[in-house]
C-alpha positions as CSV (number, residue, x, y, z in Angstrom):
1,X,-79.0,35.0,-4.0
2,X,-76.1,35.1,-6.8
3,X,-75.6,31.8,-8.9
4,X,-71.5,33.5,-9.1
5,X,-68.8,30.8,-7.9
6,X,-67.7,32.2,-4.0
7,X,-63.5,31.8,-4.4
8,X,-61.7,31.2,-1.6
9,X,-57.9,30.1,-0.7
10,X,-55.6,29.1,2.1
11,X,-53.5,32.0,3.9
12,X,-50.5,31.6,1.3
13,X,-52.8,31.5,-1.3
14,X,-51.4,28.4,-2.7
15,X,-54.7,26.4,-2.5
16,X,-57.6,28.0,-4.4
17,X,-61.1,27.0,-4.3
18,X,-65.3,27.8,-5.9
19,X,-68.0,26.6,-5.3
20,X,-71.6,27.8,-6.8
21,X,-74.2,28.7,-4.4
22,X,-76.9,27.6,-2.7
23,X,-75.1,26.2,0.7
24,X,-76.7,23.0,1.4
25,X,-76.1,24.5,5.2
26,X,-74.1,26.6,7.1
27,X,-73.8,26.0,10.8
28,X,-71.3,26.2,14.1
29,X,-70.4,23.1,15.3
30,X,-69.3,23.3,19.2
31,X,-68.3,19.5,19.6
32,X,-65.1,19.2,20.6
33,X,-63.5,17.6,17.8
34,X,-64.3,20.9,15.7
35,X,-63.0,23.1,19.4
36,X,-59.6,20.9,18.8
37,X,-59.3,21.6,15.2
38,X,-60.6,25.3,14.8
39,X,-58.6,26.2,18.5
40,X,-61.7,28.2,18.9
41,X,-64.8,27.4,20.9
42,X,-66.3,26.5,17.4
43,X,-66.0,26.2,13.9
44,X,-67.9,27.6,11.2
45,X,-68.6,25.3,8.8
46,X,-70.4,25.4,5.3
47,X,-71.6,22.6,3.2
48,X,-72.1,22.4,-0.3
49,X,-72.5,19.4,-3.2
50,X,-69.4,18.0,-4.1
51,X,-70.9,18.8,-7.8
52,X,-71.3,22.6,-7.2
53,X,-67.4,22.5,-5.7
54,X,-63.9,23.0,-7.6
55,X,-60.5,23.0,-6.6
56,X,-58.7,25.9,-9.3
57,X,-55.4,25.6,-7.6
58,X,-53.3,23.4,-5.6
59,X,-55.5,20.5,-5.1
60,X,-52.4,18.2,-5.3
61,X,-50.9,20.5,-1.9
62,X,-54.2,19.6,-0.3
63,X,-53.5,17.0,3.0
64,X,-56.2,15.1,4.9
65,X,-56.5,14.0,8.5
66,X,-58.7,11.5,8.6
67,X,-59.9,10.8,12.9
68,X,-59.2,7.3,13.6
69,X,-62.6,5.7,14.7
70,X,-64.8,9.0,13.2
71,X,-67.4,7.7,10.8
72,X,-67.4,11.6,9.2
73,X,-64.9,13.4,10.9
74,X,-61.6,14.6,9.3
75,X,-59.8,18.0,8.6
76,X,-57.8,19.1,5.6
77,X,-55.0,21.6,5.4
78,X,-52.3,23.5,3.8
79,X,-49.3,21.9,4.2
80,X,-47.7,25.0,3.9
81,X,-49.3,27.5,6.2
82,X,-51.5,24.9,8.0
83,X,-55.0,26.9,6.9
84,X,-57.8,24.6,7.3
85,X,-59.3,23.7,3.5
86,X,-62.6,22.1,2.5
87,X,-62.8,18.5,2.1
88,X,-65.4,16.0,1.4
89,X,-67.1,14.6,4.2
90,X,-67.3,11.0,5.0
91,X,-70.9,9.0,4.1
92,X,-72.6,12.0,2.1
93,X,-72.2,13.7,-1.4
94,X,-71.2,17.5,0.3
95,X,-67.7,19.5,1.1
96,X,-67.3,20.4,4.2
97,X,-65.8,24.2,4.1
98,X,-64.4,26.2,6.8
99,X,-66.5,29.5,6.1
100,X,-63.3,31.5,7.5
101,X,-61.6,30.7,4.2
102,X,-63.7,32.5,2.2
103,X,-62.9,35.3,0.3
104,X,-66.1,37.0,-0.2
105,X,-69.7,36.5,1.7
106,X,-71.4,33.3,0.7
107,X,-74.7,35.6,1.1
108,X,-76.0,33.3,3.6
109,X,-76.0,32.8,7.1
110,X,-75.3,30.2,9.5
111,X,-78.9,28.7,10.8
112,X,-77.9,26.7,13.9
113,X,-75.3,25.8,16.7
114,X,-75.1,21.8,16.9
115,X,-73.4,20.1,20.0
116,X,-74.5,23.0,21.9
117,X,-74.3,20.4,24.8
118,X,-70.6,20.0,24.5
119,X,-69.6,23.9,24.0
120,X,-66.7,25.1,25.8
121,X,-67.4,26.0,29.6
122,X,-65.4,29.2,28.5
123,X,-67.8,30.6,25.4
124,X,-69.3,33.5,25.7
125,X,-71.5,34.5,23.2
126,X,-70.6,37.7,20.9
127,X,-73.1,39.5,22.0
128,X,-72.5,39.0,25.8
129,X,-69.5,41.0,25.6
130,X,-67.9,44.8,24.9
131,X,-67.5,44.8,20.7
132,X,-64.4,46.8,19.3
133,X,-63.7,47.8,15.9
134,X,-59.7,47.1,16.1
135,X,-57.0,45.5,18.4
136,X,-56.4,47.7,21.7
């Protein structure tokens, strides 16, 4: 595994971001706080140290939605074109980052589903399903 900082930005590439591997873990979340804010049946999330994390741009654009009641849960984004940014998570020392923001492979993979129990009754798993290379 590469020690190189993994960049990665918002859509309008106003916010910019590195962080040094290793992942402290990579996982889907199906609970549906994370269905809500990805609008998908999951989110892919990645967690690092907040020591091994850096803004390089746009920090200062950076909003945060903190869930009334959630001991963790919260969700940062560009105010601009509303992609979903890393953010530090509630009672630990890691960043929460939306692996979709990436803009290279992390060179690891995601290890678990959590909340499997609460997955939507419409998921159907990747590999259940016909696989095409483009839009048709």
């Amino acid at each position: 595994m590469s020690s190189e900082p993994i960049q990665g930005s918002c859509l309008c590439g106003a916010i910019k971001f590195e962080f040094t591997p290793p992942l402290a873990a990579f996982r889907y979340c199906h609970c549906s706080r994370c269905q809500k804010a990805s609008g998908s049946a999951h989110a892919a999330n990645a967690f690092v140290p907040e020591t091994q994390f850096k803004w390089t741009a746009g920090a200062d654009k950076v909003k945060r939605f903190p869930l009334p009641g959630a001991a963790r849960f919260a969700v940062s984004f560009c105010p601009d074109c509303g992609t979903r940014m890393p953010h530090k998570v509630n009672t630990t020392d890691n960043m929460l980052i939306p692996a979709g923001v990436l803009d290279a492979d992390p060179g690891e993979k995601p290890t678990n589903s959590i909340f499997w129990k609460s997955k939507a009754s419409w998921y159907v798993a990747p590999t259940e399903m016909p696989r095409l290379d483009e839009y048709k």
